[in-house]
Backbone and ligand atoms as CSV (ligand in chain L), in Angstrom:
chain,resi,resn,atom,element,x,y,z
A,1,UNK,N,N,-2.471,-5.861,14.728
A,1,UNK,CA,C,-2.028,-7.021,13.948
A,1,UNK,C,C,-2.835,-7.102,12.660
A,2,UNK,N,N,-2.176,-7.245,11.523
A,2,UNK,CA,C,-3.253,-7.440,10.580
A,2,UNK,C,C,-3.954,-8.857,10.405
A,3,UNK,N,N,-4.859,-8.878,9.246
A,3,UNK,CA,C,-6.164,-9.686,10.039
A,3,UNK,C,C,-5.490,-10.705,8.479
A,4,UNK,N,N,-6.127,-12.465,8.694
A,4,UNK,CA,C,-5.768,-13.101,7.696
A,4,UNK,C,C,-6.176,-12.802,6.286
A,5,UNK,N,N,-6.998,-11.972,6.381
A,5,UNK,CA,C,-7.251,-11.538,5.042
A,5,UNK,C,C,-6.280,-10.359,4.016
A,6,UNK,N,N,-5.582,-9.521,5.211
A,6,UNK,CA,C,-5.169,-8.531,4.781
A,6,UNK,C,C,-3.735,-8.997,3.725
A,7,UNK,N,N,-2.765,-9.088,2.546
A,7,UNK,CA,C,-1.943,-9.259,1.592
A,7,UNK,C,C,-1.283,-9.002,2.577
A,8,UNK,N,N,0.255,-10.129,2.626
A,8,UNK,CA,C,1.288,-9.431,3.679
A,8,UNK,C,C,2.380,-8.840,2.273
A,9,UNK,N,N,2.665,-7.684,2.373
A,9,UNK,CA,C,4.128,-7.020,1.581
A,9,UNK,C,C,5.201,-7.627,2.263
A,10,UNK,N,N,5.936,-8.319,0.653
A,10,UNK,CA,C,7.347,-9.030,1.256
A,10,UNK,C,C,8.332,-7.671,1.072
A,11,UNK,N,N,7.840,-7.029,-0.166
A,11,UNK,CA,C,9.338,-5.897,-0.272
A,11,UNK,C,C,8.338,-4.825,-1.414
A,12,UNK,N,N,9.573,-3.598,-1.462
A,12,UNK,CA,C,8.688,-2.791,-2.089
A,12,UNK,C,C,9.695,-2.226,-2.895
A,13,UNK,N,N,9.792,-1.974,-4.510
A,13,UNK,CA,C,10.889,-1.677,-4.915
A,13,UNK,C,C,10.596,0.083,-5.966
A,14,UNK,N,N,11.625,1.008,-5.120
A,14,UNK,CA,C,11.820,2.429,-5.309
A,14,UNK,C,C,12.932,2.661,-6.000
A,15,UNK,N,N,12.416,3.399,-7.194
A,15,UNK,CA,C,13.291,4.453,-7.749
A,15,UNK,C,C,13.336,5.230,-7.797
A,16,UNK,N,N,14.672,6.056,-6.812
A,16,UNK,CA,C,15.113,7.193,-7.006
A,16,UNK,C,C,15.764,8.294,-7.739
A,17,UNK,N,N,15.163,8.680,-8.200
A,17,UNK,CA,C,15.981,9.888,-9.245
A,17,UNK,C,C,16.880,10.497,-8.614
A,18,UNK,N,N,18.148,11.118,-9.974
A,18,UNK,CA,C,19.067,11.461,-8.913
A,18,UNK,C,C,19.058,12.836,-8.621
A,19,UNK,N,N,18.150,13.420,-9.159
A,19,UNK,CA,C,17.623,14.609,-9.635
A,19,UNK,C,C,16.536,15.152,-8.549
A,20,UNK,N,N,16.402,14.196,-7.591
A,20,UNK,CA,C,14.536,14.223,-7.632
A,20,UNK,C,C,15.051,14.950,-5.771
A,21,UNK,N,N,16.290,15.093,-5.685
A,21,UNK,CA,C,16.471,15.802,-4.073
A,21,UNK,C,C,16.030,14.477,-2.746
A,22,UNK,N,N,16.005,13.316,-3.364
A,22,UNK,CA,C,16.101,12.593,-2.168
A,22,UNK,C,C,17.243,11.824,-2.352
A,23,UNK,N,N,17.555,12.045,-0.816
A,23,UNK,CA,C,19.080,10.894,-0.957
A,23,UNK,C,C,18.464,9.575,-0.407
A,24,UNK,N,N,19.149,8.483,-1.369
A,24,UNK,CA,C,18.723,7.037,-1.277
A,24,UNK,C,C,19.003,6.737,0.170
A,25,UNK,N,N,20.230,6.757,1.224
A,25,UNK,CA,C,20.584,6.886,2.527
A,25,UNK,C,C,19.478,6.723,3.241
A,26,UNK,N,N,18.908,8.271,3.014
A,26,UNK,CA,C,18.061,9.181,4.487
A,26,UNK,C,C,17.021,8.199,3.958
A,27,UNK,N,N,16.730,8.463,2.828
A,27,UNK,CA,C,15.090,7.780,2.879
A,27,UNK,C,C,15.341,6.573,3.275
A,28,UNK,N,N,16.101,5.484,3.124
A,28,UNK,CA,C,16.475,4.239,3.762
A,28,UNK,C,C,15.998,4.309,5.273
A,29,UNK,N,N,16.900,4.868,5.756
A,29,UNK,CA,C,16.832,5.352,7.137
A,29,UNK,C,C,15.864,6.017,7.819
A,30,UNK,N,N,14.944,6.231,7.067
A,30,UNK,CA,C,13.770,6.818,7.027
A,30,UNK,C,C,12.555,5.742,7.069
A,31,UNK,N,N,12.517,4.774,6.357
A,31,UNK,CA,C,12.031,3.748,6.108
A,31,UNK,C,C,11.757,2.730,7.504
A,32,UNK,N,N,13.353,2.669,7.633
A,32,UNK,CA,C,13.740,1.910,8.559
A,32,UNK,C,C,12.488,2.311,9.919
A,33,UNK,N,N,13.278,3.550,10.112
A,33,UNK,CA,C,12.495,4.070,11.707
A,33,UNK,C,C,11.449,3.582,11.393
A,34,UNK,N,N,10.526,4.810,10.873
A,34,UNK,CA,C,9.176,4.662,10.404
A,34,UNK,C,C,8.541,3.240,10.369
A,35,UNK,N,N,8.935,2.124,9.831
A,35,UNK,CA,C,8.087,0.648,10.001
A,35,UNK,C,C,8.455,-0.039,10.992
A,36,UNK,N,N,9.524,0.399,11.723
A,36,UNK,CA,C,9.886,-0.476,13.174
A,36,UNK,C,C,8.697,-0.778,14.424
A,37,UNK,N,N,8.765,-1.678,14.990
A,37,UNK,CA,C,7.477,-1.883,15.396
A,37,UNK,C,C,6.039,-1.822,14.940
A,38,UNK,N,N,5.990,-1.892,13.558
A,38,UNK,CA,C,4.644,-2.062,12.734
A,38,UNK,C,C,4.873,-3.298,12.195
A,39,UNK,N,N,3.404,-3.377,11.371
A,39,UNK,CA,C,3.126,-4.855,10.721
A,39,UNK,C,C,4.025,-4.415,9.642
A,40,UNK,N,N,4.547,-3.461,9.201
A,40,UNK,CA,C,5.430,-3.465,8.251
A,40,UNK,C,C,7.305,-3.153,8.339
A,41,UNK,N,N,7.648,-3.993,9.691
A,41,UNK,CA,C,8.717,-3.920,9.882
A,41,UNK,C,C,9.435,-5.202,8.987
A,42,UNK,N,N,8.263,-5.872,8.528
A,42,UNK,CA,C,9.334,-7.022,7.558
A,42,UNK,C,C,9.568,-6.578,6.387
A,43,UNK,N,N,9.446,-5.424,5.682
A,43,UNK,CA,C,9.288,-5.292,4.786
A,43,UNK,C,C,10.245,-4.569,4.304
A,44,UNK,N,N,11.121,-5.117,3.159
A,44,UNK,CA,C,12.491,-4.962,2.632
A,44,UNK,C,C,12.147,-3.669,1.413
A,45,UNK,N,N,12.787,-2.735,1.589
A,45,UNK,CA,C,12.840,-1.240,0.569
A,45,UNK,C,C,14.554,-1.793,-0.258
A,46,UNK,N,N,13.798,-1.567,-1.029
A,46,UNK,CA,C,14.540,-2.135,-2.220
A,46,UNK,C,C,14.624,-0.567,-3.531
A,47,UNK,N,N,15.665,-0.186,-3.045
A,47,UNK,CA,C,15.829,1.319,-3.871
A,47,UNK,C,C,17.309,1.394,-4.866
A,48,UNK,N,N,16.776,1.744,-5.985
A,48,UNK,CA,C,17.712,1.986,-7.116
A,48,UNK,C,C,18.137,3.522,-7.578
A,49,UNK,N,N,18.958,3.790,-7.607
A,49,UNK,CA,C,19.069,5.402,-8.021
A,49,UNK,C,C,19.069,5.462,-9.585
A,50,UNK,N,N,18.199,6.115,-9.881
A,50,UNK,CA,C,17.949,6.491,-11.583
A,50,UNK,C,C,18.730,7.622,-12.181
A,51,UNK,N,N,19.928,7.476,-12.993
A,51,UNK,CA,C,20.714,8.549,-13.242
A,51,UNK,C,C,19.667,9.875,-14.118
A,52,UNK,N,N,20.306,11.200,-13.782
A,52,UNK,CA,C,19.674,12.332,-14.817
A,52,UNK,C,C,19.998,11.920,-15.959
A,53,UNK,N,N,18.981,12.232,-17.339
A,53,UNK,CA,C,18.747,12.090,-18.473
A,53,UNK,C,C,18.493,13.231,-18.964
A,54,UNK,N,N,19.151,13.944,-19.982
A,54,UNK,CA,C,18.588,15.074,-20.554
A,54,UNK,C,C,18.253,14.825,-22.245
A,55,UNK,N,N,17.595,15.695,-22.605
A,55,UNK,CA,C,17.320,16.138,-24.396
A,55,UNK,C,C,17.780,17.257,-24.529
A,56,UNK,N,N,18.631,17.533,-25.350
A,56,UNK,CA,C,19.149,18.651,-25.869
A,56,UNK,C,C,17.971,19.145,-27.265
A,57,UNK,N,N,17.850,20.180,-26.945
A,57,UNK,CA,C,16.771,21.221,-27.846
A,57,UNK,C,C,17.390,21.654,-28.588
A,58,UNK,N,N,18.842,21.640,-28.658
A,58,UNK,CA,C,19.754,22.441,-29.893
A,58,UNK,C,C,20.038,21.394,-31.012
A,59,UNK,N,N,20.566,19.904,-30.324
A,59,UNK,CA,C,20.557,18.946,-31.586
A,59,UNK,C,C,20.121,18.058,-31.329
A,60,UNK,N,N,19.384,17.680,-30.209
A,60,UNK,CA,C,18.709,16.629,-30.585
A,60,UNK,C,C,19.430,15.269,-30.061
A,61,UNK,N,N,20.292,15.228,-28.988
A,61,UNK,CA,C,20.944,14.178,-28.355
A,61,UNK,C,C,20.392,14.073,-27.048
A,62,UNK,N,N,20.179,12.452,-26.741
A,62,UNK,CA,C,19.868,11.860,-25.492
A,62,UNK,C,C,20.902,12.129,-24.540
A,63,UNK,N,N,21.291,12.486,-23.706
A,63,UNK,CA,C,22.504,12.019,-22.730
A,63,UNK,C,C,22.161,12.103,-21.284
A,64,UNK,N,N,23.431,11.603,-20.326
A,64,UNK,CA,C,23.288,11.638,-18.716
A,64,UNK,C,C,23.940,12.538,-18.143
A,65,UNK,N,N,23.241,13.363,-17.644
A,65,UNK,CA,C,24.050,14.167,-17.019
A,65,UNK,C,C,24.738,14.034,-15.729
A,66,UNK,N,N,26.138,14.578,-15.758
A,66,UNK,CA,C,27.086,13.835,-14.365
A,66,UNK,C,C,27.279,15.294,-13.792
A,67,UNK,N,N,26.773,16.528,-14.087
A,67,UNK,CA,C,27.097,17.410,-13.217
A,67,UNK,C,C,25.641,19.060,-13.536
A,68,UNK,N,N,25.785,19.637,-12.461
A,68,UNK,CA,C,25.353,20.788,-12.779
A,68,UNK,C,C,25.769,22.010,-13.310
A,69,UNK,N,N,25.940,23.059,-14.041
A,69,UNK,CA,C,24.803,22.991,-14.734
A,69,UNK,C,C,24.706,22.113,-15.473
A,70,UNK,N,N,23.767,21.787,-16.225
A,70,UNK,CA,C,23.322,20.458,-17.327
A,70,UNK,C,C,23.375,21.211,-18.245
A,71,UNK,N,N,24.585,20.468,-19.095
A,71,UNK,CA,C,24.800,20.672,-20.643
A,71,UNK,C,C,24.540,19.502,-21.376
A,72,UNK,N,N,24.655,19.618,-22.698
A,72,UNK,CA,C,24.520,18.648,-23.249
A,72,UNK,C,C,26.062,17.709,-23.837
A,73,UNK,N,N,25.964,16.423,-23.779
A,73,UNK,CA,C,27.649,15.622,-24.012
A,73,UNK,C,C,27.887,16.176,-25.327
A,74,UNK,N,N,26.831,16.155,-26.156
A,74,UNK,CA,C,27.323,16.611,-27.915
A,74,UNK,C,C,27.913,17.450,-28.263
A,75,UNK,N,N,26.973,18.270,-28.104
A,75,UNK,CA,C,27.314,19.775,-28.397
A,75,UNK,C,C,27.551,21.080,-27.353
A,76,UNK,N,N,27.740,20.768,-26.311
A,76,UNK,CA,C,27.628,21.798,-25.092
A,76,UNK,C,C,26.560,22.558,-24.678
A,77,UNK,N,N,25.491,22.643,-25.712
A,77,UNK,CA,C,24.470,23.330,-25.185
A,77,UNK,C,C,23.540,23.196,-24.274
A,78,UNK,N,N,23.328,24.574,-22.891
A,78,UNK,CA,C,22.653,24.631,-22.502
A,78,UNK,C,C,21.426,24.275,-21.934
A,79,UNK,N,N,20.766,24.407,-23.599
A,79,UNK,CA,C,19.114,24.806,-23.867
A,79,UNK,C,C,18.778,22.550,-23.855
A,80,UNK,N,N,18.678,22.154,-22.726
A,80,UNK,CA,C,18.108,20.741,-22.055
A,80,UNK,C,C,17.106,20.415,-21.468
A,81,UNK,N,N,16.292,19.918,-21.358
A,81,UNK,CA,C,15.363,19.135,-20.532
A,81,UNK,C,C,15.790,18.101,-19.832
A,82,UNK,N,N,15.140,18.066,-18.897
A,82,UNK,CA,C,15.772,16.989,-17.863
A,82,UNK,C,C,13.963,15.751,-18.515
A,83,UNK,N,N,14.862,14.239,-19.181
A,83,UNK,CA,C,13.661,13.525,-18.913
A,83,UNK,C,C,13.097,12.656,-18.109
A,84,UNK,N,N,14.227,12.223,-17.360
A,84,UNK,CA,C,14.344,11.541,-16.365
A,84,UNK,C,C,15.038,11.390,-15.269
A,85,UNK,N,N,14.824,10.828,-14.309
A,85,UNK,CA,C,15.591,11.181,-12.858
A,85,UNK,C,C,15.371,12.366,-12.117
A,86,UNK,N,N,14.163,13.033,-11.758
A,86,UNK,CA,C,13.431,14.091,-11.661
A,86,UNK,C,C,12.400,13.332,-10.623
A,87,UNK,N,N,12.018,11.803,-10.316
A,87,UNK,CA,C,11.149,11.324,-9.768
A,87,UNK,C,C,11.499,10.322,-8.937
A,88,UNK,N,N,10.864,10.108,-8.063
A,88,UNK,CA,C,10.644,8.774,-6.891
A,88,UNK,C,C,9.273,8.218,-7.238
A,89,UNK,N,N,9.711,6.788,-7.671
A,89,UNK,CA,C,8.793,6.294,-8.268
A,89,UNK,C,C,8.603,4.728,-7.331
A,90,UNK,N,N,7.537,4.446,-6.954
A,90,UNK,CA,C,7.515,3.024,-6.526
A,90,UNK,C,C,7.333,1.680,-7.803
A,91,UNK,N,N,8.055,1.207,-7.969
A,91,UNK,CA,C,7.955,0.326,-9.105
A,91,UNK,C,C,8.143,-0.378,-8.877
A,92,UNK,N,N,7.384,-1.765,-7.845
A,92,UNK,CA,C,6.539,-3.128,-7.772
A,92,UNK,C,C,6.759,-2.998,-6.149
A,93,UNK,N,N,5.600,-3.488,-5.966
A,93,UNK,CA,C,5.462,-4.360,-4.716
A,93,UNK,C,C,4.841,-5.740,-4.547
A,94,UNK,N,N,5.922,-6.352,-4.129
A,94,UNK,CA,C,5.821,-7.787,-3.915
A,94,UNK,C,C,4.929,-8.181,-2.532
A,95,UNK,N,N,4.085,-9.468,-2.788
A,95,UNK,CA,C,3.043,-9.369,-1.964
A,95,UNK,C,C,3.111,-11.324,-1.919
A,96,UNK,N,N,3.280,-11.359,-0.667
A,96,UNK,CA,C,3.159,-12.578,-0.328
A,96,UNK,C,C,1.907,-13.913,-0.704
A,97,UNK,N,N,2.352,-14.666,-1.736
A,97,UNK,CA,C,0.923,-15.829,-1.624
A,97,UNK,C,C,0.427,-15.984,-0.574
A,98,UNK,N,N,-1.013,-15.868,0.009
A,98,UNK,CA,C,-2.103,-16.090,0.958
A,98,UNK,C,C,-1.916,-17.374,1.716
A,99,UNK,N,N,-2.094,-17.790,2.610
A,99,UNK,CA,C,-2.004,-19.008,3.474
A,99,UNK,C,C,-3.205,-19.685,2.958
A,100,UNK,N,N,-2.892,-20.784,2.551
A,100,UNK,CA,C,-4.652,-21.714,2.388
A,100,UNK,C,C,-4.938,-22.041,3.554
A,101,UNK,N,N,-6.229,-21.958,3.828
A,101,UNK,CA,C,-7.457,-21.680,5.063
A,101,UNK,C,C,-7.906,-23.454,4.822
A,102,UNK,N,N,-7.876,-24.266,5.876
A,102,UNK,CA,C,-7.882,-25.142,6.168
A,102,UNK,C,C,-10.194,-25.333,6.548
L,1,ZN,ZN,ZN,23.157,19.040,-27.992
């Protein structure tokens, strides 16, 4: 049991890239098992899928990519970087105000 001192986590909020080879689902479901019967079975996973983002190196356009291979929307080229959606990122966890101690 955790002790009154310990922060209780109300929720924890994940972004998934769509890029990044985890499916939002499994890891859900993953989540799930995994905190069942722990002090962290209250705790709500709160996951967003982050679309792929590329830079095109040929001209110089931002875009999203909706398929593989990754081209670019502008100009068709190739030659891209992926800048985002490549990661699973935890971005906030919410943490319950403390009980005042009487
Ligand atoms: Zn381009």
């Amino acid at each position: 049991m955790p002790s009154e001192d310990q922060p209780r986590i109300e929720s924890v909020a994940v972004r998934v890239g769509e890029f990044s080879g985890v499916v939002p689902e499994a890891l859900e479901f993953a989540l799930e098992v995994l905190t069942a019967d722990s002090d962290l079975a209250h705790v709500s996973f709160v996951l967003e899928q982050e679309p792929t983002r590329l830079a095109c190196n040929t001209c110089g356009a931002e875009t999203v990519a909706d398929a593989i291979p990754f081209l670019c929307e502008e100009c068709g080229s190739i030659d891209v970087q992926v800048t985002s959606g490549a990661d699973l990122t935890v971005q906030s966890v919410s943490i319950a105000d403390a009980p005042l101690r009487s």
